[in-house]
N, C-alpha and C positions, 0 to 999 in steps of 0.2 A: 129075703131074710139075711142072706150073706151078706150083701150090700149093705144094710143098717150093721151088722159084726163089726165088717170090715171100718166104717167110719166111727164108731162109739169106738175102736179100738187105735184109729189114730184122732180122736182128741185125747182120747187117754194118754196119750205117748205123748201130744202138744201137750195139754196143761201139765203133766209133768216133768217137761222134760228141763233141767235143772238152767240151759241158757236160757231158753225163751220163758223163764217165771224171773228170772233175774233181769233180763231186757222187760219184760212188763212192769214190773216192779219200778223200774227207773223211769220206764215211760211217764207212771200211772201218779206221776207228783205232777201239780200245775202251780202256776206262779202265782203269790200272795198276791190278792187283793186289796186296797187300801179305800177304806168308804169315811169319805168326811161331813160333819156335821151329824153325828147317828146320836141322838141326843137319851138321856140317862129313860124317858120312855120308851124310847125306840128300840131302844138293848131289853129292856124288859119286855116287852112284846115280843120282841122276837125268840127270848129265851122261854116265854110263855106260850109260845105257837110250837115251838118245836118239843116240848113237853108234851103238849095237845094231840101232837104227831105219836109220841110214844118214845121219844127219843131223849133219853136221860143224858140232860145238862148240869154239865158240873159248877157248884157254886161258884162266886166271885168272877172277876173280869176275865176270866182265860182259861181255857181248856181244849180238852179234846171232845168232838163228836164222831158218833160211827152210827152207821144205818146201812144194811142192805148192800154191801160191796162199798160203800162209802166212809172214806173215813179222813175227817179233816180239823183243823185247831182253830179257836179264833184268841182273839188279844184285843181288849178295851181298853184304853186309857183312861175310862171313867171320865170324860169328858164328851169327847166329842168325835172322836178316830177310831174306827175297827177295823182290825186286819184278818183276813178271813184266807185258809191255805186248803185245797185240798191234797191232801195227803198220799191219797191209796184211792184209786176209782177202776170199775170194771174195763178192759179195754177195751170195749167196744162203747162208751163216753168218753167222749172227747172234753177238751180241758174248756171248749169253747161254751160246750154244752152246757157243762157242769157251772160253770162261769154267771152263763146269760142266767141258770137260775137262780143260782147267789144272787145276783143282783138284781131281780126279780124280788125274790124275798126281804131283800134286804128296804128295797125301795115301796113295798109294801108298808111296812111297819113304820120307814121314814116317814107317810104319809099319815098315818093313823094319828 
């Protein structure tokens, strides 16, 4: 019983301690994405899947999404280019992770 104190008592001290939320913070952004040919279906599907998810998407070409520790922007050109950023991810996802699913997703809906 000590042993559980004693470690609930240092993550308390890690997740708040003021460096290491501001070093995750900086970690927890990964590089923009650039997905070509996403065609004006393909943007609606995918904005109608993520809806289906429960995840409220903001009107027209560009905003923010947040789910569950995640929280990222995309950008349509209303053609055929989406750029896709995640934001803010739990540290323990990696930017790879997070990545291969975007474009998972992404290449889902390209297909449909």
């Amino acid at each position: 019983m000590k042993m559980k104190s004693i470690f609930s008592l240092l993550v308390v001290c890690l997740v708040f301690s003021p460096g290491l939320a501001q070093a995750q913070n900086e970690e927890s952004s990964c590089k923009s994405i650039t997905f070509v040919n996403v065609t004006p279906d393909a943007f609606e599907c995918m904005k109608n899947r993520l809806q289906n998810y429960g995840i409220d998407v903001p009107p027209g070409n560009e905003g923010k999404l947040s789910e569950r520790g995640v929280t990222g922007r995309f950008e349509w050109d209303g053609r055929s280019i989406l750029t896709t950023t995640i934001e803010e991810k739990p540290f323990f996802v990696s930017c790879e992770t997070a990545d291969e699913r975007m474009i998972l997703f992404v290449d889902e809906c390209k297909g449909a």
